[in-house]
C-alpha positions as CSV (number, residue, x, y, z in Angstrom):
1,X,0.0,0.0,0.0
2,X,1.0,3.8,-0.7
3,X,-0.1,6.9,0.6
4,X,-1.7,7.3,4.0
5,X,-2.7,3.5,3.7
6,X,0.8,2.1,4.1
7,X,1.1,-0.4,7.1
8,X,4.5,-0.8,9.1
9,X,5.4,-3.9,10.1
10,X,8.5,-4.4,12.7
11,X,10.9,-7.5,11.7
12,X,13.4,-6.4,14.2
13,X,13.2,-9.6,16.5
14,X,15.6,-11.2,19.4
15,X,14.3,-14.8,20.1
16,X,15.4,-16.8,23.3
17,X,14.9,-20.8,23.8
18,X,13.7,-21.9,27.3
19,X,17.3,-22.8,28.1
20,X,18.2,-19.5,27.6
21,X,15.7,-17.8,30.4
22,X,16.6,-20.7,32.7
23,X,20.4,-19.7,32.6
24,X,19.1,-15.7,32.4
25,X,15.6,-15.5,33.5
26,X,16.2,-11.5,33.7
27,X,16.6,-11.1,30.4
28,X,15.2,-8.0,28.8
29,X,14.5,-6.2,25.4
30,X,14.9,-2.4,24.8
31,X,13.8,-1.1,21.2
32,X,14.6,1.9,19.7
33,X,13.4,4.3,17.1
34,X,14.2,4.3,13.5
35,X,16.9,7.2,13.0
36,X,19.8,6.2,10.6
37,X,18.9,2.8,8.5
38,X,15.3,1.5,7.9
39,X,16.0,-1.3,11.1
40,X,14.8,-0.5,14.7
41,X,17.7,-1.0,17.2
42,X,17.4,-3.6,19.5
43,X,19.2,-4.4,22.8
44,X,19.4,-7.3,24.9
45,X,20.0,-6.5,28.3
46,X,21.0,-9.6,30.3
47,X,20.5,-7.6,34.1
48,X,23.4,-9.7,35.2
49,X,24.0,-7.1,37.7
50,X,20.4,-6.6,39.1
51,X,20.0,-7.1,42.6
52,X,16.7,-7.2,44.5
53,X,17.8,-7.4,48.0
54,X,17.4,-4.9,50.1
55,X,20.4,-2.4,50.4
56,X,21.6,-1.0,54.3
57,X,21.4,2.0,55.0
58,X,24.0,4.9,54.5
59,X,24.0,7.9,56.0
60,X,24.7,10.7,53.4
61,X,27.1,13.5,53.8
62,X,24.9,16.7,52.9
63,X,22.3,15.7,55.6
64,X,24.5,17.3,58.2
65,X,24.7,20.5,56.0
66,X,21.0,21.7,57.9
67,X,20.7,22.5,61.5
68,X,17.1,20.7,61.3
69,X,18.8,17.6,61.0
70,X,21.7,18.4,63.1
71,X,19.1,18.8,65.7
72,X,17.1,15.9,65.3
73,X,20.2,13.8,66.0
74,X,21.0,15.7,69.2
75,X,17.3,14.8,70.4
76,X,17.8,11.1,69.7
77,X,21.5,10.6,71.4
78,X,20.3,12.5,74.1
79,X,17.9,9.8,74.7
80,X,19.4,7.5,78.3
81,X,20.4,4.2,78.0
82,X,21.3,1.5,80.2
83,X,24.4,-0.8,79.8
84,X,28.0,-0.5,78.8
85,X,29.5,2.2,77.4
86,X,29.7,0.4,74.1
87,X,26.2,-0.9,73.8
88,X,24.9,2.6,75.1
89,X,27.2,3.8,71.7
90,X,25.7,1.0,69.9
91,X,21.9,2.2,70.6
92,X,22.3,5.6,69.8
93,X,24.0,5.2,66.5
94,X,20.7,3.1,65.5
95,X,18.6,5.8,66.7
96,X,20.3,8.3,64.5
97,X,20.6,6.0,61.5
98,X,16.4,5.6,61.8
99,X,16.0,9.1,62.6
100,X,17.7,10.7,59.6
101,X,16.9,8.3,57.2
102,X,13.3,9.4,58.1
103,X,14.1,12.7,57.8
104,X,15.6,12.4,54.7
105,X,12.9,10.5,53.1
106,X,10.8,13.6,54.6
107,X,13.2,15.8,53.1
108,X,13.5,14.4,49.5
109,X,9.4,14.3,49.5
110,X,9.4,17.9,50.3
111,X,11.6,18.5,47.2
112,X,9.7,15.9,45.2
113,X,13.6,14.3,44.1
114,X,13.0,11.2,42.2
115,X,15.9,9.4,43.1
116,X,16.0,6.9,39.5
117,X,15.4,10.0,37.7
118,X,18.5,11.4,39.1
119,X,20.4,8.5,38.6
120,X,19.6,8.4,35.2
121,X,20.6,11.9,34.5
122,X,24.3,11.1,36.7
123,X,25.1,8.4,34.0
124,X,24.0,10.5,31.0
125,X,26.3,12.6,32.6
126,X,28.7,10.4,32.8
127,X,28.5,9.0,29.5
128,X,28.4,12.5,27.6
129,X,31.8,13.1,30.1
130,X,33.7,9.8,29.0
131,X,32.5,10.2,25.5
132,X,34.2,14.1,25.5
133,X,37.2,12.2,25.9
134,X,38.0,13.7,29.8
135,X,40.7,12.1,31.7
136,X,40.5,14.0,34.8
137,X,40.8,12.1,37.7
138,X,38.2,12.5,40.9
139,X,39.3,12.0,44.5
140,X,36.8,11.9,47.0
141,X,38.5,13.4,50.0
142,X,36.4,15.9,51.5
143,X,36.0,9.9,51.8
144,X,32.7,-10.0,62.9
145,X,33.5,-10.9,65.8
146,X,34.1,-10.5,69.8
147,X,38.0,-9.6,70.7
148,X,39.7,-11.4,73.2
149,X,43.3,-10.2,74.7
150,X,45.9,-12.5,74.1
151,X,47.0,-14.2,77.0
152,X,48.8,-17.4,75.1
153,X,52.3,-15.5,74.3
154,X,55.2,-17.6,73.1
155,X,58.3,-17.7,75.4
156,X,61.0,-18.2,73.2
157,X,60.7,-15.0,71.6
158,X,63.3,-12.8,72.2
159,X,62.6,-9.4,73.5
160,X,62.9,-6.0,71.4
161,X,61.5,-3.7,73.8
162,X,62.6,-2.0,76.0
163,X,61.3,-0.8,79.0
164,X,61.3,2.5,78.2
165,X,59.1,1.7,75.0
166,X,56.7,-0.7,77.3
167,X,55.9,2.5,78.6
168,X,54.8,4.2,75.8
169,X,53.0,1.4,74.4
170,X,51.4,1.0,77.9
171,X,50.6,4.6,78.5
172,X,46.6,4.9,78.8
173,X,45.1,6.6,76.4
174,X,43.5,10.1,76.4
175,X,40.3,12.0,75.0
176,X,42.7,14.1,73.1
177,X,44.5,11.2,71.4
178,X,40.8,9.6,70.5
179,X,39.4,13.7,69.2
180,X,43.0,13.3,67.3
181,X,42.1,10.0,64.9
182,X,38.7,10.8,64.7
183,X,39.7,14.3,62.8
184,X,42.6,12.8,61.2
185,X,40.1,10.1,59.0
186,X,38.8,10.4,55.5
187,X,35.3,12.3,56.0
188,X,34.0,9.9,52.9
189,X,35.4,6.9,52.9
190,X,33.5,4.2,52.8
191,X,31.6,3.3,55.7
192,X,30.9,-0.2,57.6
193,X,27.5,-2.5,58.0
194,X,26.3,0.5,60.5
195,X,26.2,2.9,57.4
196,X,27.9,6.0,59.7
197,X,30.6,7.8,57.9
198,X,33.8,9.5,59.4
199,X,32.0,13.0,58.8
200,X,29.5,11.9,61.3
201,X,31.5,11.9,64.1
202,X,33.4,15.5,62.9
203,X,30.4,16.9,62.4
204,X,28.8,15.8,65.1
205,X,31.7,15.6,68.1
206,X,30.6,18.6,70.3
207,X,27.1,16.1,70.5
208,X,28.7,12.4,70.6
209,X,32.0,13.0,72.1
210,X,31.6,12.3,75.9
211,X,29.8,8.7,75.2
212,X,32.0,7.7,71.8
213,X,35.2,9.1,74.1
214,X,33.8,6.5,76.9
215,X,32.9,3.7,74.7
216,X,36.5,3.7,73.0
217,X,38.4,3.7,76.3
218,X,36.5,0.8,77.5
219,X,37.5,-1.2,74.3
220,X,41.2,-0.1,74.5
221,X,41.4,-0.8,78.1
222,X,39.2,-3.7,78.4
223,X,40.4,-5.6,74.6
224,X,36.4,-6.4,74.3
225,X,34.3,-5.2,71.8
226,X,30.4,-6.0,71.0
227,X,29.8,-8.2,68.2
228,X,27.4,-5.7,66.9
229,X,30.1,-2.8,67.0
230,X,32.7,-5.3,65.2
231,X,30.7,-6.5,62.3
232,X,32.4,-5.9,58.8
233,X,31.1,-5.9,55.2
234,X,33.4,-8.5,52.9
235,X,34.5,-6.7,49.8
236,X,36.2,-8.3,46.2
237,X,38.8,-5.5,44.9
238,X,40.2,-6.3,41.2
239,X,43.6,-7.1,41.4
240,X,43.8,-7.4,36.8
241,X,41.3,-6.2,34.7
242,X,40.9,-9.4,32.9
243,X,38.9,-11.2,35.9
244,X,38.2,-14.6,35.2
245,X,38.8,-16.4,38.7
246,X,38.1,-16.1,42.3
247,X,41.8,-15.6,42.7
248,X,41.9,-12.1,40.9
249,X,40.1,-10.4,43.3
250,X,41.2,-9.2,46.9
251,X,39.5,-9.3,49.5
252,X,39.0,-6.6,52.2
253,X,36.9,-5.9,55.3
254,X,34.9,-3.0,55.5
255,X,34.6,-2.4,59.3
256,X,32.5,0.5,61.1
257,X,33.8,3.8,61.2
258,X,33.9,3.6,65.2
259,X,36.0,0.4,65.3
260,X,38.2,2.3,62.9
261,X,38.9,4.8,65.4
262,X,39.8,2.6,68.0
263,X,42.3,1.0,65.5
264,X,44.0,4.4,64.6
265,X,44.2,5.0,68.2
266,X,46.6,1.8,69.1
267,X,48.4,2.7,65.5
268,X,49.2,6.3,66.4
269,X,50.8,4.9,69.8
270,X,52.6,1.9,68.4
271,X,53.8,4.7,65.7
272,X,55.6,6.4,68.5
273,X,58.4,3.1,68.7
274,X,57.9,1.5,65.6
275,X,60.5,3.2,63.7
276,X,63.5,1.9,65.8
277,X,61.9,-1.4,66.5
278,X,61.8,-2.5,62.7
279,X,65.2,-3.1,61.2
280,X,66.8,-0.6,58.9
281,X,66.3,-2.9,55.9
282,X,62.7,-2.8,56.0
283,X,62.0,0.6,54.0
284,X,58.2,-0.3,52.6
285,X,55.1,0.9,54.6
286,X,57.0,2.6,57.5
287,X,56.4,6.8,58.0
288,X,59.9,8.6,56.7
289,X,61.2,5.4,54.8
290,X,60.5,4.8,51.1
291,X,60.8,1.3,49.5
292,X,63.0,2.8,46.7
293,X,65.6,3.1,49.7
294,X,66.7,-0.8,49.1
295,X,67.3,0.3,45.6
């Protein structure tokens, strides 16, 4: 037929056999308009990557940009609790992770933000970037289970400290050595299974200080820790960028920010001897020495 009369007929097809959906079953089909040759473009999109499970939680940076929300989490730590100092720690930081996420769903409403909308227009973004042909480079830096103390201690090993250093390492520790790690983090890096990020706790130190400062004490004097504080997220780093084994992958714990402090705590004061303890040949991940020194 000619004219107004003519009849379009699509012969653009992608055809999959039962075994197919069995080994993909979320397989889908994207079609696309006519623009350059008289064929419709189709795409198969396999969804490999799709994941339906519910993701935690994560507090987000620019929430602590508003005094509304700033003062929402002072009303919910302010809240009494009864335990340890770590468990009291451990309550509150679920409070606040409830209480602002509420308030940002509140918040986002208010603006009517679409989040897949926006997400959309971030990797059109992106793509029109890469496609420009930019090579810039972006840093974001603004970003288990119960301890025991060792009590099992070979004998036959010989001693490198002195006394002297035994009293360093020994020396307790202070509120201004804890204020020191917590403002010497990453603001954005990536946070642990309780979804609290470094800036948190900067922001947020004139509220938290007195119970955080408490419930790190107790750990680094006590060597105990709550399993809920100590839980970590298991993450796969690429070690090649051909991966075709479980072996090309590395993998790393993501613990909470709060068991991070307590870690940079005990490194700052083992920092203090650790440069005369180590021998002079090991150059490589020691402060003032450079591996290129064994060249």
């Amino acid at each position: 037929m000619k004219g107004e009369k003519r009849v379009y007929e699509r012969i653009d097809k992608a055809l999959g056999s039962k075994g197919w959906f069995t080994i993909f079953p979320e397989t889908s089909i994207k079609h696309y308009p006519i623009q350059i040759s008289d064929h419709a473009p189709i795409e198969v999109d396999l969804n490999l990557t799709k994941n339906n499970g519910k993701k935690p939680y994560k507090l987000d940076a620019w929430v602590l940009d508003y005094p509304d929300c700033i003062q929402v989490i002072k009303e919910v730590w302010n809240i009494n609790d009864v335990g340890s100092p770590t468990f009291r720690v451990v309550r509150k930081l679920a409070r606040v992770r409830q209480s602002v996420k509420k308030w940002t769903l509140d918040k986002l409403n208010d603006w009517s933000m679409k989040w897949d909308d926006f997400d959309k227009r971030l990797e059109h973004g992106i793509e029109l970037a890469i496609s420009g042909g930019g090579e810039e480079e972006y840093n974001q830096h603004s970003q288990g289970s119960s301890c025991y103390p060792y009590t099992d201690i070979p004998k036959n090993i010989r001693r490198r400290v002195s006394n002297d250093d035994a009293d360093v390492l020994g020396k307790p520790f202070s509120a201004k050595e804890i204020r020191r790690a917590v403002f010497h983090m990453g603001p954005l890096k990536s946070s642990g299974p309780d979804g609290i990020p470094a800036i948190f706790y900067q922001r947020c130190w004139h509220l938290v200080n007195k119970d955080c400062t408490k419930a790190i004490l107790s750990i680094l004097n006590s060597g105990m820790v709550l399993r809920e504080m100590n839980r970590t997220f298991i993450a796969l780093v690429p070690k090649c960028d051909n991966l075709e084994d479980v072996k090309d992958y590395h993998p790393i714990s993501l613990c909470n920010v709060f068991m991070r402090i307590v870690t940079k705590c005990i490194t700052n004061q083992m920092k203090k001897v650790m440069g005369y303890l180590v021998g002079e040949y090991q150059n490589a991940f020691l402060a003032g020495r450079s591996i290129s020194d064994n060249i």
